[in-house]
Structure formats: structure tokens, C-alpha cells
mmCIF file of the C-alpha atoms, coordinates in Angstrom:
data_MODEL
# 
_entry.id   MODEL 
# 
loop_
_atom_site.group_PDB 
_atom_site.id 
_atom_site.type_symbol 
_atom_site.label_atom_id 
_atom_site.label_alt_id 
_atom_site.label_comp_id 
_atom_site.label_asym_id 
_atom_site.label_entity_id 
_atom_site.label_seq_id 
_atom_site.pdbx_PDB_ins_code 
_atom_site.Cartn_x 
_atom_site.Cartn_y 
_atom_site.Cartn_z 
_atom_site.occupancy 
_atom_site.B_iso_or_equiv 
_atom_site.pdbx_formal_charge 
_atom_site.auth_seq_id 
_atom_site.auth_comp_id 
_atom_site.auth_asym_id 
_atom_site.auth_atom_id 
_atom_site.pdbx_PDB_model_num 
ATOM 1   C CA . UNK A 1 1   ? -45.122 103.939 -40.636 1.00 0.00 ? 1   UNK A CA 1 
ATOM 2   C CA . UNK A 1 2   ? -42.871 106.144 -37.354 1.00 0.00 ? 2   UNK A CA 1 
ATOM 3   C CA . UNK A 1 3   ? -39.540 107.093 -38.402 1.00 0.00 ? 3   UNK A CA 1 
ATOM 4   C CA . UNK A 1 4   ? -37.704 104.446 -36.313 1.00 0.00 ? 4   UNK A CA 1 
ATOM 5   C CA . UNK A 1 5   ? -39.546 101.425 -38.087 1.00 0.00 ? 5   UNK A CA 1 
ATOM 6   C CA . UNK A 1 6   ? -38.811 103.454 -41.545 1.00 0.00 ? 6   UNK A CA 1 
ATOM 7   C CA . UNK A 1 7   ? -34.946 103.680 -41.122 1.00 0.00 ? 7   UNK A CA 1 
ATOM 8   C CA . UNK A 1 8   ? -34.797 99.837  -39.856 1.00 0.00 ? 8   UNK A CA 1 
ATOM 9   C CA . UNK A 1 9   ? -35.982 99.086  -42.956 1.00 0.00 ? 9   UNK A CA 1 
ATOM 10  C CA . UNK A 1 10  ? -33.582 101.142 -45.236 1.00 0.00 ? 10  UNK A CA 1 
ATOM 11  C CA . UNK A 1 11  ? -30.670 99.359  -47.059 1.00 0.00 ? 11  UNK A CA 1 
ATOM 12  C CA . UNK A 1 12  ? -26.941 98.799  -45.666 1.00 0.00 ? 12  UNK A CA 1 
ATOM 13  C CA . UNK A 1 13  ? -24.680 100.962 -47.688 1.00 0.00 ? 13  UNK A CA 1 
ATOM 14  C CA . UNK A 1 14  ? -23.258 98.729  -50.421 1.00 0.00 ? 14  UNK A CA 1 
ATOM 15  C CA . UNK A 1 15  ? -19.445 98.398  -50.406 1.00 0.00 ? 15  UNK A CA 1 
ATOM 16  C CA . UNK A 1 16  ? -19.607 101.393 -53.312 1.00 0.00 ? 16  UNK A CA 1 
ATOM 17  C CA . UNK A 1 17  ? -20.611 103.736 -51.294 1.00 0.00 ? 17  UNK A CA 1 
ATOM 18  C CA . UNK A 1 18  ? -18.556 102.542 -47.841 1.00 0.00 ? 18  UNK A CA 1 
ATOM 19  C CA . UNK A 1 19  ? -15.455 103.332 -50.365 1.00 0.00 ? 19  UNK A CA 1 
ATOM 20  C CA . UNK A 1 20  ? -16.711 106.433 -51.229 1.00 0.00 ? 20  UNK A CA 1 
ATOM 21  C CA . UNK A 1 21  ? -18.201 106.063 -54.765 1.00 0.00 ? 21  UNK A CA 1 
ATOM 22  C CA . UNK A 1 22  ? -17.729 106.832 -58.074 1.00 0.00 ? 22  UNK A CA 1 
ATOM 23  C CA . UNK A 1 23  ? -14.545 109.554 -56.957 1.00 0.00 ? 23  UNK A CA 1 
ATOM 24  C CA . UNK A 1 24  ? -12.893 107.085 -54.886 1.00 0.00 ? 24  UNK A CA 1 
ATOM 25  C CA . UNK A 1 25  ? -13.026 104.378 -57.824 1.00 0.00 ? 25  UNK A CA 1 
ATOM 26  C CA . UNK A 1 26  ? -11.658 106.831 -59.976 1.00 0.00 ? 26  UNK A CA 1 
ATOM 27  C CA . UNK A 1 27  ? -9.082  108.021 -57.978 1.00 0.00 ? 27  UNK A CA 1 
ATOM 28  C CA . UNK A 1 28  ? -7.999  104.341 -57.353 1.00 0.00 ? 28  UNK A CA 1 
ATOM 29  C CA . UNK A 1 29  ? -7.708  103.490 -61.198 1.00 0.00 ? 29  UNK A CA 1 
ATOM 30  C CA . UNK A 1 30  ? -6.447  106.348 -62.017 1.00 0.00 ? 30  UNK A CA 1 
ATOM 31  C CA . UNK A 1 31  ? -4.064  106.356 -59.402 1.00 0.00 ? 31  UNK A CA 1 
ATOM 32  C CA . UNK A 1 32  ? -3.415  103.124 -60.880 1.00 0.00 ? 32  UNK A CA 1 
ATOM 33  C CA . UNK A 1 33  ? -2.983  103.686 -64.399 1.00 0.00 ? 33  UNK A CA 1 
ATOM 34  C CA . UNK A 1 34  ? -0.509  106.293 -64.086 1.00 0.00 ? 34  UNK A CA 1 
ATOM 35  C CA . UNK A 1 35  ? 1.786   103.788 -63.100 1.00 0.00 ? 35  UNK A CA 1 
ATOM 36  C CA . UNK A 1 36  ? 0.990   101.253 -65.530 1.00 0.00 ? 36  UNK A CA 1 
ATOM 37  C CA . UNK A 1 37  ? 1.806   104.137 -68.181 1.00 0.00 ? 37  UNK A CA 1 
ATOM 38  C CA . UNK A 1 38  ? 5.414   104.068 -66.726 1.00 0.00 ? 38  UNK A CA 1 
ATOM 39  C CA . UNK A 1 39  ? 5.946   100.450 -66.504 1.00 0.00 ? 39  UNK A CA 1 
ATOM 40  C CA . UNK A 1 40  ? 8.190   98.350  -68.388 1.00 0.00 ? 40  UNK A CA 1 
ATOM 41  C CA . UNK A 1 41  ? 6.431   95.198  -68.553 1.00 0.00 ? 41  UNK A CA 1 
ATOM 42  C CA . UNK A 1 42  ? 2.587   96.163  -68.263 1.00 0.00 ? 42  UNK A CA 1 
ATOM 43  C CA . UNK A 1 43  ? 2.030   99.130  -70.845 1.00 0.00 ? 43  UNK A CA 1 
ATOM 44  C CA . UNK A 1 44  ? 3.872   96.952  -73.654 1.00 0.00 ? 44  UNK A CA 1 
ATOM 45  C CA . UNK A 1 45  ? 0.312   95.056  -72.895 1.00 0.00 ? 45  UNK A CA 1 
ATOM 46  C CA . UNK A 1 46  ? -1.805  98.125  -73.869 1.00 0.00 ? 46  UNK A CA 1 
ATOM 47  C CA . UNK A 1 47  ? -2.060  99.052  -77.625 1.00 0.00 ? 47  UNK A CA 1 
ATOM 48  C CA . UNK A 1 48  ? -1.030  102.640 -78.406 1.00 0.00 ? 48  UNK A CA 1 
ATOM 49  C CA . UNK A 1 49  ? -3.997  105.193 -77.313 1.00 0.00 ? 49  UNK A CA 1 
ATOM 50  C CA . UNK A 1 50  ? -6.029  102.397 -75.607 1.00 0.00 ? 50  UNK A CA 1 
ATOM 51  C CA . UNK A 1 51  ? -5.460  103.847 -71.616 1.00 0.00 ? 51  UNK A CA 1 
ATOM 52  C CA . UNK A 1 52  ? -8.341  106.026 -71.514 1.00 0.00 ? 52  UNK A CA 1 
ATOM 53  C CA . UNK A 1 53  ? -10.475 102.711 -72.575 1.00 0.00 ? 53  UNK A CA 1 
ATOM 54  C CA . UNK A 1 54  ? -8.646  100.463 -70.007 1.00 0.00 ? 54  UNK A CA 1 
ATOM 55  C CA . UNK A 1 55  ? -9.502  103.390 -67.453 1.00 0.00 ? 55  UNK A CA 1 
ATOM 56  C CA . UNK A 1 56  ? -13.411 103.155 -67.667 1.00 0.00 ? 56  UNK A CA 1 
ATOM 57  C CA . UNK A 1 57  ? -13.300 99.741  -68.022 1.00 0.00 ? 57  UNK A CA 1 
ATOM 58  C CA . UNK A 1 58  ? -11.218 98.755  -65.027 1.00 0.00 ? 58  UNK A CA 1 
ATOM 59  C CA . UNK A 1 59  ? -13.355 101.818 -63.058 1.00 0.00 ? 59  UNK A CA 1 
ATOM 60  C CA . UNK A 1 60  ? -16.743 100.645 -64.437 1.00 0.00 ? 60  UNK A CA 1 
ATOM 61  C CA . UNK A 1 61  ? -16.365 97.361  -63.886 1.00 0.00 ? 61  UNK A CA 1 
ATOM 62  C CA . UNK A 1 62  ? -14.983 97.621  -59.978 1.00 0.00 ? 62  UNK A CA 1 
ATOM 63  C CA . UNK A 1 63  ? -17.984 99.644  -59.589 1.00 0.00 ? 63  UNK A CA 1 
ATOM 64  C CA . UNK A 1 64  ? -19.966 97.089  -60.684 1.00 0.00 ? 64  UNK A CA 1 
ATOM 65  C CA . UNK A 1 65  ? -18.410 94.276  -58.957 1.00 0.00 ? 65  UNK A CA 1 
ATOM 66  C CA . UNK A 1 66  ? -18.963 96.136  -55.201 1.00 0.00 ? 66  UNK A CA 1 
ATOM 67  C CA . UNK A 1 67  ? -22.822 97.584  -55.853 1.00 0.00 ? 67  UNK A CA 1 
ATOM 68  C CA . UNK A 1 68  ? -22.112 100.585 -58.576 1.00 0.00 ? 68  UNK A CA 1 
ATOM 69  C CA . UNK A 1 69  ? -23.731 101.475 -61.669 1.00 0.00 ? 69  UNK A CA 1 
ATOM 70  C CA . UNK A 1 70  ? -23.939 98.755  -63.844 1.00 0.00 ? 70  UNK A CA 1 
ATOM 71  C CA . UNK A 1 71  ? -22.502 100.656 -66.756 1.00 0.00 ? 71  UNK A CA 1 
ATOM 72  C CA . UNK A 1 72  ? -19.601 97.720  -67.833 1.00 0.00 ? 72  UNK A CA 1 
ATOM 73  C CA . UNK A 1 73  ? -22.249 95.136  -68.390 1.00 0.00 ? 73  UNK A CA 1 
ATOM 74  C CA . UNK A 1 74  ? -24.900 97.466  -69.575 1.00 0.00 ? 74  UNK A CA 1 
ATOM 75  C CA . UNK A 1 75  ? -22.251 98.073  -72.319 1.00 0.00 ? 75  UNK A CA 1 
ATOM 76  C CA . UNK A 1 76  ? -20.349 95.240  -72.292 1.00 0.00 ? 76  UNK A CA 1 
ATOM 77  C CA . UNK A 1 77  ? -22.303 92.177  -71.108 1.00 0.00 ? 77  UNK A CA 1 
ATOM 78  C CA . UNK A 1 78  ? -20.861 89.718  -68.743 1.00 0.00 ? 78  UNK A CA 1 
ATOM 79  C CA . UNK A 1 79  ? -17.106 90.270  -67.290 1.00 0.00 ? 79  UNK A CA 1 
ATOM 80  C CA . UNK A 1 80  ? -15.518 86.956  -68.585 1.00 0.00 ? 80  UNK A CA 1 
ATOM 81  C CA . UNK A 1 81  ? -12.592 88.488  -67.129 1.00 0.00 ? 81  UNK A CA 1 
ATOM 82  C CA . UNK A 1 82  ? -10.739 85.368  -67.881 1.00 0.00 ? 82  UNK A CA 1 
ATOM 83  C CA . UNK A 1 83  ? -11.437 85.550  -71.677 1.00 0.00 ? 83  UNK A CA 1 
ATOM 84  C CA . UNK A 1 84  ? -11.034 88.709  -71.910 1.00 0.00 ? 84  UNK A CA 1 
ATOM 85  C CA . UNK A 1 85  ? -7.866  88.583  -70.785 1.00 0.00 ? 85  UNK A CA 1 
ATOM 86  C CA . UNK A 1 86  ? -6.754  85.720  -72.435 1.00 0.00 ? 86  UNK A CA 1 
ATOM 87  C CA . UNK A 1 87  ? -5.039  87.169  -75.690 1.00 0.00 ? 87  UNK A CA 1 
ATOM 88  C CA . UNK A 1 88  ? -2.632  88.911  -72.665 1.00 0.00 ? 88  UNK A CA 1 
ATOM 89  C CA . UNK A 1 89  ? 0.549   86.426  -71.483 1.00 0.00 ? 89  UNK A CA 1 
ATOM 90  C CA . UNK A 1 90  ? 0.015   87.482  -67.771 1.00 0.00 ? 90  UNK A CA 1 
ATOM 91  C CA . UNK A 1 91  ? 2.787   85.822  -66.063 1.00 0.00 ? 91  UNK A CA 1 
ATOM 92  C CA . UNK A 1 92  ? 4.060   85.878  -62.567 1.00 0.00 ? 92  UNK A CA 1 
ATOM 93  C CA . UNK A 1 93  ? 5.796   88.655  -62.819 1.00 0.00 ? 93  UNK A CA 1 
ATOM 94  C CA . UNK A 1 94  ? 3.021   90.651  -64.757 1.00 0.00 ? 94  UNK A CA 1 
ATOM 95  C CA . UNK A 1 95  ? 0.393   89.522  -61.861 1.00 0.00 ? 95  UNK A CA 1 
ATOM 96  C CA . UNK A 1 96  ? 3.162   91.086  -59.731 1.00 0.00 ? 96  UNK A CA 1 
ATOM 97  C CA . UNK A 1 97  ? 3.825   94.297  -61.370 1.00 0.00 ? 97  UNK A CA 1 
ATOM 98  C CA . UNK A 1 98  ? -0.290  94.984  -61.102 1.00 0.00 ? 98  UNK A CA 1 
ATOM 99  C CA . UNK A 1 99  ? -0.306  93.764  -57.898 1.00 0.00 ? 99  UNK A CA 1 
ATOM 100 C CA . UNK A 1 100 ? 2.196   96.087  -57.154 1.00 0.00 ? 100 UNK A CA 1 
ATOM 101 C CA . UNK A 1 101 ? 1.130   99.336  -58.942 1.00 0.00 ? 101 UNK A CA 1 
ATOM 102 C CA . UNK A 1 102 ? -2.516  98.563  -57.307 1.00 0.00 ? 102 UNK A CA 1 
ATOM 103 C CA . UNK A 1 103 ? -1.026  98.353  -53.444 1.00 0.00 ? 103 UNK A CA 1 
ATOM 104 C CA . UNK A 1 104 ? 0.316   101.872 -54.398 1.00 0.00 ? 104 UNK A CA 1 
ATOM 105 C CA . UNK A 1 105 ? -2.605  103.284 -55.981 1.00 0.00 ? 105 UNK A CA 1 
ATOM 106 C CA . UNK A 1 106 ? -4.712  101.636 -52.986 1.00 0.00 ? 106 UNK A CA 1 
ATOM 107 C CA . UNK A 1 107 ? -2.584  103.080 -50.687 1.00 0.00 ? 107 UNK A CA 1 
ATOM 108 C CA . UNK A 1 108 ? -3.088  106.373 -51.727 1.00 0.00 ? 108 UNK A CA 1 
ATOM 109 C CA . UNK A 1 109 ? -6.643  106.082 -50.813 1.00 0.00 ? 109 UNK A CA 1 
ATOM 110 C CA . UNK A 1 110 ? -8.134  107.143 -47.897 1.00 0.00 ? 110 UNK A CA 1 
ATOM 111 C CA . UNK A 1 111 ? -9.942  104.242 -46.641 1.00 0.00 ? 111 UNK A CA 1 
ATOM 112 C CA . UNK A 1 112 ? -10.246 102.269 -43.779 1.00 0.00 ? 112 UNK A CA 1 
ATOM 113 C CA . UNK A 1 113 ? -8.281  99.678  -42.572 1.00 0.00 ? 113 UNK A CA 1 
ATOM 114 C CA . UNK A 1 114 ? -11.293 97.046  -42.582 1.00 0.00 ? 114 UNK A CA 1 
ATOM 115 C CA . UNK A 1 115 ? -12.560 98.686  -45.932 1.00 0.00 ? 115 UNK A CA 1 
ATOM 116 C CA . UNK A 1 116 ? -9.187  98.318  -47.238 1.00 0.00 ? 116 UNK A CA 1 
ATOM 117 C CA . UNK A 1 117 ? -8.040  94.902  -46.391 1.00 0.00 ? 117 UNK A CA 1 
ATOM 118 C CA . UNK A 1 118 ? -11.594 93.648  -47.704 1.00 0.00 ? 118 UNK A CA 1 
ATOM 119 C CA . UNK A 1 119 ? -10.487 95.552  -51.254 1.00 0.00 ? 119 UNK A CA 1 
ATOM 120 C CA . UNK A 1 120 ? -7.227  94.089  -51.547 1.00 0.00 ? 120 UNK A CA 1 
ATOM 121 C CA . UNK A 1 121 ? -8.101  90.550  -50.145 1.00 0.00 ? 121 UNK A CA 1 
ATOM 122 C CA . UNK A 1 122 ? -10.172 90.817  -53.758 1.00 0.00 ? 122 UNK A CA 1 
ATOM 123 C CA . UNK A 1 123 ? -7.531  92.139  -56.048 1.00 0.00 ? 123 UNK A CA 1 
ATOM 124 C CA . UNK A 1 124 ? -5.174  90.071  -54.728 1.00 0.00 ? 124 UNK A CA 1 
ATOM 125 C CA . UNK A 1 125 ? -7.660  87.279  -55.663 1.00 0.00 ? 125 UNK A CA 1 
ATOM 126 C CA . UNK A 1 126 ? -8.028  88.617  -59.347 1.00 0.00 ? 126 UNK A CA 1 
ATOM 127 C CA . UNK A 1 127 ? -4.524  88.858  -59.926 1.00 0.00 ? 127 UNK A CA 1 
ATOM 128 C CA . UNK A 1 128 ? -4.138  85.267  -59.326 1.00 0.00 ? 128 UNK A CA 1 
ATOM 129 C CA . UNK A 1 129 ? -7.016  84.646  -61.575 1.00 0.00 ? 129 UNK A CA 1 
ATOM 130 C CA . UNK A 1 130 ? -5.705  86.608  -64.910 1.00 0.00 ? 130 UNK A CA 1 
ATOM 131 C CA . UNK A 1 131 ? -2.781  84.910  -64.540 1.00 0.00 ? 131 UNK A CA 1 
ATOM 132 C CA . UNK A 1 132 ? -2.599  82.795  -67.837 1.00 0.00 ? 132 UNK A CA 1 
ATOM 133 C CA . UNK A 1 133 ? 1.188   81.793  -68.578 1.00 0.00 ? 133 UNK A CA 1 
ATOM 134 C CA . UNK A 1 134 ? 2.265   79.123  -65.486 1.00 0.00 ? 134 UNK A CA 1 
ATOM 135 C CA . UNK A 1 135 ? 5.465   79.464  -63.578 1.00 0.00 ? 135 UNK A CA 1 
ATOM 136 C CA . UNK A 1 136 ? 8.063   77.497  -64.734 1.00 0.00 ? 136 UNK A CA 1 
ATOM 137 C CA . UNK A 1 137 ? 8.314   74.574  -61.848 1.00 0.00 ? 137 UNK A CA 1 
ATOM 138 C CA . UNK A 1 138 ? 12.263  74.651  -59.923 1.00 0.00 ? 138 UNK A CA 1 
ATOM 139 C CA . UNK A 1 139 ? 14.851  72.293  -60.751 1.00 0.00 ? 139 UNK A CA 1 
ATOM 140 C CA . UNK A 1 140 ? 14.743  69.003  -59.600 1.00 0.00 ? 140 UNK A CA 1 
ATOM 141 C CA . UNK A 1 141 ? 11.815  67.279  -57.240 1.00 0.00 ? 141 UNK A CA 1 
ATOM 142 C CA . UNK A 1 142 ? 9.053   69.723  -56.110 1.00 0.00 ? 142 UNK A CA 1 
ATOM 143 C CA . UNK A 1 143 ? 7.050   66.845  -54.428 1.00 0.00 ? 143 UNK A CA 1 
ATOM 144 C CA . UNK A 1 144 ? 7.998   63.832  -52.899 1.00 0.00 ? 144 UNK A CA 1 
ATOM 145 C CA . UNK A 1 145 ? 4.388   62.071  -52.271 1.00 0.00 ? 145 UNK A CA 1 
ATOM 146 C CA . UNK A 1 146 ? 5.048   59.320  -49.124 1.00 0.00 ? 146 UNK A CA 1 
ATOM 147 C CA . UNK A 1 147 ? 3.868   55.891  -49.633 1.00 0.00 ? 147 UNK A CA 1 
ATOM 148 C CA . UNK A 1 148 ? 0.777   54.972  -48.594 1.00 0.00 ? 148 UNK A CA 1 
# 
């Protein structure tokens, strides 16, 4: 096989490695769990001495989730993220905090703009997603359906 028809053939980098691997990952949560440390309403959330855990498990499983290692589910089976999270009350304004805390910590990171608004189109969609204690609806009517 020439060299030409040998590198058509090779793989597309996987997200991963387009974000720059296991450092950037790390970087990121850690980034992101110094601030969570700090925070009023997200490290209540995190029994005492349990960071470091919440560390590899956030880092293992993003790494995962874009073409890493598959450490987290070698050693923890499927995500579930949902049930795992579901002894949490994630509210609105604990979706918010992380979402916050995470812009930050993403921010800090030297990636692209495309690579970068393809990473926080998914946390954003996460967030959302642990989010287990509804809003409170506003006063009054919130919809007015019109006849048909």
C-alpha cells in the first residue's frame, strides 16, 4: 500500500484529542472544581473529602463521552447520569451555578472557537438534564391555549 492511500485511510482525530487530551480534560475539571470548592450552594452537595472522587469521575467520564479512555465505565458501568444524580435536589439555580463555574473553567481553556462552542453546546445540554427539582411556575396564567 503507497503512503498517500495509507494516510486516507487513517482515523479523524476523535473530539479527545481535537481538545487536547487527557491534560486539557483535566485542566477543565479541575479548573472547575476549584470553584465548586468555594461555592455556596454546590459544595453543600459534596460529602466531606469526596472532591478528589467527583474529580476523576467528572474527568473520566468527559473523556469517555468525546472518544477517551473508557476508564468511568470500565469501573463504573453505564453513566445513568440521571440516576446517579438523583439523590442531588439540582434546581435551577444549582444547574446555574455549574453552568456558571463550567463557562469559567471552559474559558480558561485554550481551545478553539468551533471546538469550544461544540463543548459547551453539550454541557449546556447536561445541565438541563440533571436538573431534578422543577421551577416553581409564575403567578397567575402561564398559557392561554386559543380555541380551536
Amino acid at each position: 500500500m503507497s503512503e498517500n492511500s495509507s494516510k486516507s485511510h487513517q482515523a479523524s482525530p476523535t473530539p479527545f484529542e481535537e481538545f487536547g487530551g487527557s491534560a486539557f480534560f483535566d485542566s477543565l475539571v479541575g479548573a472547575f472544581y476549584a470553584r465548586v470548592a468555594e461555592d455556596d450552594i454546590l459544595r453543600p452537595m459534596y460529602p466531606p473529602g469526596s472532591l478528589d472522587g467527583a474529580k476523576w469521575r467528572l474527568r473520566a467520564f468527559l473523556e469517555q463521552y468525546w472518544g477517551g479512555p473508557s476508564d468511568y465505565s470500565d469501573q463504573r458501568g453505564h453513566p445513568r447520569l440521571r440516576m446517579r444524580h438523583a439523590g442531588f435536589a439540582i434546581d435551577s439555580r444549582a444547574r446555574d451555578r455549574w453552568l456558571t463555574h463550567m463557562r469559567e473553567a471552559v474559558e480558561e481553556q485554550d481551545l478553539s472557537p468551533e471546538a469550544e462552542e461544540v463543548l459547551w453546546h453539550y454541557l449546556q445540554g447536561a445541565a438541563f438534564a440533571m436538573q431534578n427539582v422543577p421551577d416553581e411556575p409564575p403567578p397567575g396564567t402561564v398559557f392561554q391555549a386559543e380555541p380551536g
